[in-house]
VEXDREN-2710 file (C-alpha; in Angstrom, 1 decimal):
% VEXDREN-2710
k/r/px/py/pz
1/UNK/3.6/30.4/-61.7
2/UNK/5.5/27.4/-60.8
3/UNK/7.3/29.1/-57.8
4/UNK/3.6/30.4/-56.6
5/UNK/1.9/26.8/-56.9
6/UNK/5.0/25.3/-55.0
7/UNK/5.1/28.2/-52.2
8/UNK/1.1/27.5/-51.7
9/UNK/1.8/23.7/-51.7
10/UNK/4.1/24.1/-48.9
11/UNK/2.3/26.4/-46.8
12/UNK/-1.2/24.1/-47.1
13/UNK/1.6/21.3/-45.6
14/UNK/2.5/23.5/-43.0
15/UNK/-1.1/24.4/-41.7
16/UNK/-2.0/20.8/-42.0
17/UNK/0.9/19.3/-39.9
18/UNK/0.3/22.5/-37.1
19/UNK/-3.2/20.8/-37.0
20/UNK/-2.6/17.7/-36.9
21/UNK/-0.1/18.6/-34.0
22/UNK/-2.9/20.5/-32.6
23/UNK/-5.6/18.1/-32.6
24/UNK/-3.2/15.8/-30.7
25/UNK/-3.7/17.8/-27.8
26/UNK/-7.4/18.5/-28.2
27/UNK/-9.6/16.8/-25.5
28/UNK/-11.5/13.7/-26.0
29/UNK/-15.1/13.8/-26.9
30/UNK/-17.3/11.3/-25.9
31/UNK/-17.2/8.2/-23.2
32/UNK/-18.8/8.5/-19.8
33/UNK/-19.8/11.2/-18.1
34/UNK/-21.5/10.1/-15.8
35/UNK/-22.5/7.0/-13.6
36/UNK/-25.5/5.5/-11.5
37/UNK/-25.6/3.0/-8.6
38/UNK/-27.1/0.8/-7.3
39/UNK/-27.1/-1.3/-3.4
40/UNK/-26.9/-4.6/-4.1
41/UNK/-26.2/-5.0/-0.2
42/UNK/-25.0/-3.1/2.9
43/UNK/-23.4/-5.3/6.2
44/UNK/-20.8/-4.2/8.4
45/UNK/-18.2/-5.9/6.3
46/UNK/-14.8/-5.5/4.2
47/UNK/-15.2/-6.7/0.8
48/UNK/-11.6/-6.7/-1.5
49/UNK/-12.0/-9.9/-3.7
50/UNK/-15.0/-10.3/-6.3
51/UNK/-15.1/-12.9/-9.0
52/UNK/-17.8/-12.2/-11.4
53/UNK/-19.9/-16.1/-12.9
54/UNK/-22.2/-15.2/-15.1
55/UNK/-25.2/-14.1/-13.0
56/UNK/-23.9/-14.2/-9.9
57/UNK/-20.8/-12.7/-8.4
58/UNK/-18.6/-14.2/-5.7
59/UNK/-17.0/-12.7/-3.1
60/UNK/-14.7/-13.2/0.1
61/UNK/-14.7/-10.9/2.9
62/UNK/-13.4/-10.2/7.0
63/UNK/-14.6/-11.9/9.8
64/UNK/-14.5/-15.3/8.1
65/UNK/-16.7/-14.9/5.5
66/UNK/-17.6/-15.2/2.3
67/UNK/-20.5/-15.8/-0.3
68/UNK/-22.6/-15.0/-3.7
69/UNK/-24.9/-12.6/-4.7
70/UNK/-27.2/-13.5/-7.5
71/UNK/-27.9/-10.3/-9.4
72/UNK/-31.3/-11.9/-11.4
73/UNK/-33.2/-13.4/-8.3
74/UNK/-31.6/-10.7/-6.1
75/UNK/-30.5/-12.6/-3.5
76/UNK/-27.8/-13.1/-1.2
77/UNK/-25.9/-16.5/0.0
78/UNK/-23.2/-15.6/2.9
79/UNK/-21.4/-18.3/5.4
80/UNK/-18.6/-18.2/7.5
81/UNK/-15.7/-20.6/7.3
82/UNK/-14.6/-21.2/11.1
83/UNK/-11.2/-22.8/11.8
84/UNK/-10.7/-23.0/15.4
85/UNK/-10.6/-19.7/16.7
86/UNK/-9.2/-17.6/13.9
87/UNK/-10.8/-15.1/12.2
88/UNK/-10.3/-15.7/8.9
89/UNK/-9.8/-12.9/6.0
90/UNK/-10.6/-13.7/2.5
91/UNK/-8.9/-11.5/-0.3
92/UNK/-8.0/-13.5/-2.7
93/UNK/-10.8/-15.3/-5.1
94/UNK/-10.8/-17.1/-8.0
95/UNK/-13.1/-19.6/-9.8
96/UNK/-13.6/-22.2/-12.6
97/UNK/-16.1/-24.1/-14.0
98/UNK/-17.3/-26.1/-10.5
99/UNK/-15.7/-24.5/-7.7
100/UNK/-14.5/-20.8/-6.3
101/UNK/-11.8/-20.4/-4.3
102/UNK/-10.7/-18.4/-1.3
103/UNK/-7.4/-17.4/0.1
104/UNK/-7.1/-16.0/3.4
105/UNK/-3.9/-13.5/4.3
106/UNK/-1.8/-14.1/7.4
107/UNK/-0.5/-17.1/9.3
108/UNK/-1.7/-19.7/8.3
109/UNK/-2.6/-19.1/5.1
110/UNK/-5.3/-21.0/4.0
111/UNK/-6.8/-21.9/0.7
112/UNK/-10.7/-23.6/0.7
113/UNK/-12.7/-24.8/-2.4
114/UNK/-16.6/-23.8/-2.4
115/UNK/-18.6/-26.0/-5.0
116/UNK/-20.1/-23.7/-6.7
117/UNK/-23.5/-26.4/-6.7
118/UNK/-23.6/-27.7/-3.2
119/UNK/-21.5/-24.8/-1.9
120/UNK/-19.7/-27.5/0.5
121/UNK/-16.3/-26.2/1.7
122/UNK/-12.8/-28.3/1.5
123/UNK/-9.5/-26.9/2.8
124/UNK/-6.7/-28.0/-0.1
125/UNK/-3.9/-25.9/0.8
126/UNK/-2.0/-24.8/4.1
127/UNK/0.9/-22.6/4.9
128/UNK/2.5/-22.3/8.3
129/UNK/5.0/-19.4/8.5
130/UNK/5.3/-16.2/10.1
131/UNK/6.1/-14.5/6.8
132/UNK/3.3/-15.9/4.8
133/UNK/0.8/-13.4/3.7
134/UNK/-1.3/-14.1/-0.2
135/UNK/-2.2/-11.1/-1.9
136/UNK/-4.1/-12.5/-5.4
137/UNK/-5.1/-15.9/-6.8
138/UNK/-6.3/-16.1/-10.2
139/UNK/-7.1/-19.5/-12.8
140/UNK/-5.6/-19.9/-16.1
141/UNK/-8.1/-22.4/-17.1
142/UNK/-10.4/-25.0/-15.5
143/UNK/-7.4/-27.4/-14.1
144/UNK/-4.5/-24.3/-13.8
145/UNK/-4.5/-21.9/-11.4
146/UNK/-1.8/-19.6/-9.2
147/UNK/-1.7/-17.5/-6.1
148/UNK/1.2/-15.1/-4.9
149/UNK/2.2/-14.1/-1.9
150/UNK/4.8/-12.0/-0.1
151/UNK/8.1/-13.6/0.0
152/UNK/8.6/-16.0/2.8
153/UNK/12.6/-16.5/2.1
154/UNK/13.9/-14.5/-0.8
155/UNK/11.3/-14.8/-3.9
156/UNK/7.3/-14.6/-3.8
157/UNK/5.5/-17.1/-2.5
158/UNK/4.0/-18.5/-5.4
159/UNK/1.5/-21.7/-5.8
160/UNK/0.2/-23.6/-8.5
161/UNK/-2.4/-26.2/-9.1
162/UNK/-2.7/-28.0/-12.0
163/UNK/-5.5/-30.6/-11.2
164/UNK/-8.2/-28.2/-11.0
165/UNK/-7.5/-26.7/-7.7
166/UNK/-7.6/-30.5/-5.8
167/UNK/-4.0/-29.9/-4.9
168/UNK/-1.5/-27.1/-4.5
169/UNK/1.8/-26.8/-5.1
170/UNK/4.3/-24.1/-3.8
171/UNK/7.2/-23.0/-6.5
172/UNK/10.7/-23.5/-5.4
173/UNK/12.9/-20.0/-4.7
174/UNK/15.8/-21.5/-7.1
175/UNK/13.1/-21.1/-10.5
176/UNK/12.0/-17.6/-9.1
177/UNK/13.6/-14.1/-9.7
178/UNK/15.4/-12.9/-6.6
179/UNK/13.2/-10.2/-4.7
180/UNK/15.0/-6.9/-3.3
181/UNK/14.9/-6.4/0.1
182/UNK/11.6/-5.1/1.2
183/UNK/9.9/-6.0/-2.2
184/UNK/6.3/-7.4/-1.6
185/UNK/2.8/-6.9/-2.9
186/UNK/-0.2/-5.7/-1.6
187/UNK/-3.3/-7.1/-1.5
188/UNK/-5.5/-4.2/-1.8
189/UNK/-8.1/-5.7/-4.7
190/UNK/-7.1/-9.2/-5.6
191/UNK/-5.3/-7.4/-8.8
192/UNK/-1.7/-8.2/-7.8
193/UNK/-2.1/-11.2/-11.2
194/UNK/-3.1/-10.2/-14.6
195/UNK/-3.7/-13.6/-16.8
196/UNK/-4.2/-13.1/-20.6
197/UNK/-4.2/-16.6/-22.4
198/UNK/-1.1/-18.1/-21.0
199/UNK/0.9/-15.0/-20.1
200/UNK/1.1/-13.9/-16.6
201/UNK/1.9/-10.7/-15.0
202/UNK/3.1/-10.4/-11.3
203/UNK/3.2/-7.0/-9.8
204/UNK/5.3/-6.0/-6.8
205/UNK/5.5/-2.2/-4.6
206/UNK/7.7/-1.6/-1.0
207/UNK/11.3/-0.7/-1.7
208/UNK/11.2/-1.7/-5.3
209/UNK/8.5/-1.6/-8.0
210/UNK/8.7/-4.2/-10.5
211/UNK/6.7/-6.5/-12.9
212/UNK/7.3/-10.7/-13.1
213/UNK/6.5/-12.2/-16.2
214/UNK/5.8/-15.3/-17.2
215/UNK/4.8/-16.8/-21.0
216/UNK/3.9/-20.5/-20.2
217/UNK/1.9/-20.4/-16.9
218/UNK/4.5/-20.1/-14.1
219/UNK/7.4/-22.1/-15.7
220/UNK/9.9/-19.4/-16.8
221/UNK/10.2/-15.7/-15.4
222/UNK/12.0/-12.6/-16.1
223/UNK/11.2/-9.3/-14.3
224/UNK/11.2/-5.7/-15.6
225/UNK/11.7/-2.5/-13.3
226/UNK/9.2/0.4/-13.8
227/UNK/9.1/4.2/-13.1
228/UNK/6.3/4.4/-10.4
229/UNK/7.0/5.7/-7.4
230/UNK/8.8/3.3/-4.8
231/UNK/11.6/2.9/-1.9
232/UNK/9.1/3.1/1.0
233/UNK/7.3/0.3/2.6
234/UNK/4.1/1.5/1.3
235/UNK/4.3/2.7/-2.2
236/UNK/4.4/1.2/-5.6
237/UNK/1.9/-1.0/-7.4
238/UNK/-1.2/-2.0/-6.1
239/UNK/-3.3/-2.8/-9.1
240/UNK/-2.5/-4.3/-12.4
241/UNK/-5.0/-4.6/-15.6
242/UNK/-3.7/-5.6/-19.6
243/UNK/-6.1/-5.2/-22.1
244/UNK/-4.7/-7.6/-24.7
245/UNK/-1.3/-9.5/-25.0
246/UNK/0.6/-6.2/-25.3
247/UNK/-1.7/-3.3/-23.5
248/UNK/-1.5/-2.7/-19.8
249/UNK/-1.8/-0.6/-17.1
250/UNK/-0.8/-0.3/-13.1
251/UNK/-1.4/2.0/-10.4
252/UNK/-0.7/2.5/-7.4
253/UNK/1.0/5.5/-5.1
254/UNK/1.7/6.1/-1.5
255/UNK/-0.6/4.7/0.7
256/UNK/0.2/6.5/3.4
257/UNK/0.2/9.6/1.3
258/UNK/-3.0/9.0/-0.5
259/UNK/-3.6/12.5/-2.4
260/UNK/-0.1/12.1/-4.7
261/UNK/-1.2/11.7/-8.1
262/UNK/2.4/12.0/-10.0
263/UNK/4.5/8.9/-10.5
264/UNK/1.4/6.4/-9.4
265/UNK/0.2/5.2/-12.8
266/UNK/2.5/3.7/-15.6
267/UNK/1.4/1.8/-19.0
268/UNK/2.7/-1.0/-21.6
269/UNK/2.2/-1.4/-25.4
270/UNK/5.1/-4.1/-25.6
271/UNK/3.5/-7.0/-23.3
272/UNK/4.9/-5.3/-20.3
273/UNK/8.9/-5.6/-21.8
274/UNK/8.9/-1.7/-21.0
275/UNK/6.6/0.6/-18.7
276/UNK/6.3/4.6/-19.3
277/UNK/4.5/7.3/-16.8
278/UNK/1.5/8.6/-17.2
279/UNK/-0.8/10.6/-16.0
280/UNK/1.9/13.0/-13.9
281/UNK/-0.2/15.1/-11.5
282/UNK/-3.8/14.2/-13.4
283/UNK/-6.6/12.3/-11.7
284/UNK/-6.1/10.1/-8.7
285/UNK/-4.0/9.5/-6.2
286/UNK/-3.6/5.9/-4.3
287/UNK/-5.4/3.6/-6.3
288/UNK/-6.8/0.4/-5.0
289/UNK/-8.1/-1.3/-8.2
290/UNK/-7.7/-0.4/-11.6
291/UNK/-9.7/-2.0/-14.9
292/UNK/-10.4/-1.8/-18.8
293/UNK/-13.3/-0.6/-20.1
294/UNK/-14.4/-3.9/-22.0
295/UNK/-14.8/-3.1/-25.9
296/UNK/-12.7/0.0/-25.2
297/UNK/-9.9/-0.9/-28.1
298/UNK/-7.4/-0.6/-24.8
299/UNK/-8.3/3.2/-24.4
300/UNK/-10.5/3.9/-21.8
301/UNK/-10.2/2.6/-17.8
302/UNK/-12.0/3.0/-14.5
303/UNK/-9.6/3.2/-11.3
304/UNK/-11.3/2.8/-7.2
305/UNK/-9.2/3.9/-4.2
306/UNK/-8.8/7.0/-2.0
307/UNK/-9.6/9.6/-4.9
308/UNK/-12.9/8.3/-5.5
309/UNK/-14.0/6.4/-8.5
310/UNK/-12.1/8.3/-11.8
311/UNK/-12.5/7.5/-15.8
312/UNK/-9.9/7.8/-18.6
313/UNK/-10.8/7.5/-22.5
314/UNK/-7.3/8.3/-23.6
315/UNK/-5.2/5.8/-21.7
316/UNK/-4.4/6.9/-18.6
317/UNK/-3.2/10.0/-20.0
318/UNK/-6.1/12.5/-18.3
319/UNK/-8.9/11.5/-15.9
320/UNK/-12.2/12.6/-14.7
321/UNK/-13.9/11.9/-11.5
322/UNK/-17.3/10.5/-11.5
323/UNK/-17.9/9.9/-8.2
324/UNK/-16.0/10.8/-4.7
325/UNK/-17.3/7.4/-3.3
326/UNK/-13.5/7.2/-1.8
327/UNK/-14.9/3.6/0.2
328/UNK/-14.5/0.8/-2.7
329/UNK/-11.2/-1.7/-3.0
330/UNK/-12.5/-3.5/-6.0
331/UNK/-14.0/-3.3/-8.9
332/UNK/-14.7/-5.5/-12.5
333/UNK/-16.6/-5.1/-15.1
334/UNK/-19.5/-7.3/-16.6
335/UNK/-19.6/-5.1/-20.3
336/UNK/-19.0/-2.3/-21.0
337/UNK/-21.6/-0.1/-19.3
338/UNK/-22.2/-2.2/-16.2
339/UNK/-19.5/-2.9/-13.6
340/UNK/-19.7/-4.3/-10.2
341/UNK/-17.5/-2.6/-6.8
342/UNK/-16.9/-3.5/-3.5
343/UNK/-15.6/-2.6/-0.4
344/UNK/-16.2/-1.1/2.9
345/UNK/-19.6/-2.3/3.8
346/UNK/-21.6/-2.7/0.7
347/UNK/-21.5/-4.4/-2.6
348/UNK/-23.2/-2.1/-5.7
349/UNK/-23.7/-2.2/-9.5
350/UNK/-22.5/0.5/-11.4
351/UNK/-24.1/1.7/-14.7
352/UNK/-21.8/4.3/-16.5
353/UNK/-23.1/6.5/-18.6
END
């Protein structure tokens, strides 16, 4: 009797670990399915940077300008920002309490403060160079803030403020990780910086892939390689998200081969200290922005770019399309339904479902 109890015992373990294996493959139930949007409003204009306050979100755009929409009263502020006869190209934004800020790419880069109140505009940074090109600016807190741009000598071209945004300052190369040749960043959706309390992640694509991190704000560094595809001018990272402290994501891919969808997206559970593929051959291809669900215990995400606009609930791991809008660069989310997107001529609100 004891032999029969013992051979049932084991076989009941058997059947249960076999299912438990099983179940690890079964498909996710649940999440979105699908999505509704809205037109907040169309223009002929290129939209890459959105920075959501409260009710309203900001935004900087081509051709010079930028502006707010307010999503209660409906209703649109735009104005241009004319410095002699450039024409000025806003993808980088960032905000605190009183002001939002705008970062143009190209030579000179410059860096204007909007009051939020009397929306008067003040120019408190300048860059002459023929290398200099900003990709991402984002705010630690009301008085700390950084931008990054491509590298101008042999590092990134990073600045800091730490009066609020009154004054600028650019890092020196000597107390910066050493770039590889043709190592830059892109800035495709103003998601090039990932701030989470004081931590900072940089992420970088051409000829090498990598990820710069920082635990006090910009004083220290070290950098990481990752898997995702790279060694071209135009692949690697493009879009960065973390979650929490320790759970993040990136995309990216070959922009000039938009449809590959292996070797594009890579994730972190260690605070970005190592990065795994994910993902191979599911879902997307190029991605342009990628972002957490809010509330989403650091499971599900929503990724914009040439494949259209694609959902995860199990980490990146598989994906399903919800819409083949291939034209936003930008996206970010106001909870966990509602999200707003941007890009070639429109702003919208999305309502997942």
């Amino acid at each position: 009797m004891r032999k029969i109890i013992l051979f049932f015992s084991l076989f009941v373990l058997l059947v249960s670990f076999k299912a438990l294996k099983n179940s690890d493959k079964a498909p996710v139930t649940g999440g979105f399915v699908s999505m509704q949007t809205e037109i907040l409003f169309q223009d002929k204009i290129s939209i890459r940077a959105i920075s959501i306050d409260n009710n309203k979100v900001w935004y900087g755009a081509d051709n010079s300008r930028f502006g707010c929409f307010d999503l209660d009263k409906r209703e649109k502020f735009e104005d241009h920002i004319y410095r002699d006869t450039l024409n000025l190209e806003f993808r980088s934004i960032a905000q605190n309490t009183k002001s939002v800020f705008l970062l143009s790419v190209g030579n000179p880069a410059l860096l204007y403060q909007v009051d939020k109140k009397t929306r008067k505009v003040k120019l408190v940074y300048k860059e002459v160079n023929s290398k200099v090109f900003y990709d991402s600016m984002q705010f630690w807190n009301d008085k700390e803030g950084i931008a990054i741009g491509d590298p101008t000598e042999d590092t990134f071209s990073i600045i800091v403020t730490r009066d609020g945004g009154e004054t600028w300052t650019k890092l020196l190369s000597d107390k910066l990780p050493t770039n590889t040749q043709g190592e830059a960043a892109f800035a495709a959706s103003n998601t090039n910086i990932v701030i989470k309390g004081n931590d900072t992640w940089l992420v970088s694509g051409g000829k090498k892939a990598r990820v710069f991190y920082s635990p006090d704000k910009a004083k220290t560094w070290k950098v990481v390689d990752t898997p995702i595809m790279q060694g071209k001018e135009m692949t690697g990272i493009f879009t960065a998200d973390f979650y929490d402290a320790k759970h993040g994501f990136a995309a990216g891919g070959d922009y000039e081969f938009p449809e590959k969808n292996a070797e594009n997206k890579i994730c972190t559970k260690d605070g970005g200290k190592t990065w795994e593929l994910v993902g191979q051959n599911q879902g997307f291809g190029y991605a342009s922005c990628i972002q957490y669900v809010p509330g989403s215990n650091a499971r599900e995400l929503v990724c914009v770019g040439s494949s259209g606009i694609q959902y995860s609930q199990d980490g990146g791991a598989t994906w399903k399309q919800l819409s083949d809008d291939s034209k936003l660069f930008t996206i970010r989310f106001i909870n966990k339904n509602t999200a707003i997107a941007a890009g070639y001529n429109k702003l919208i609100r999305i309502t997942f479902i």
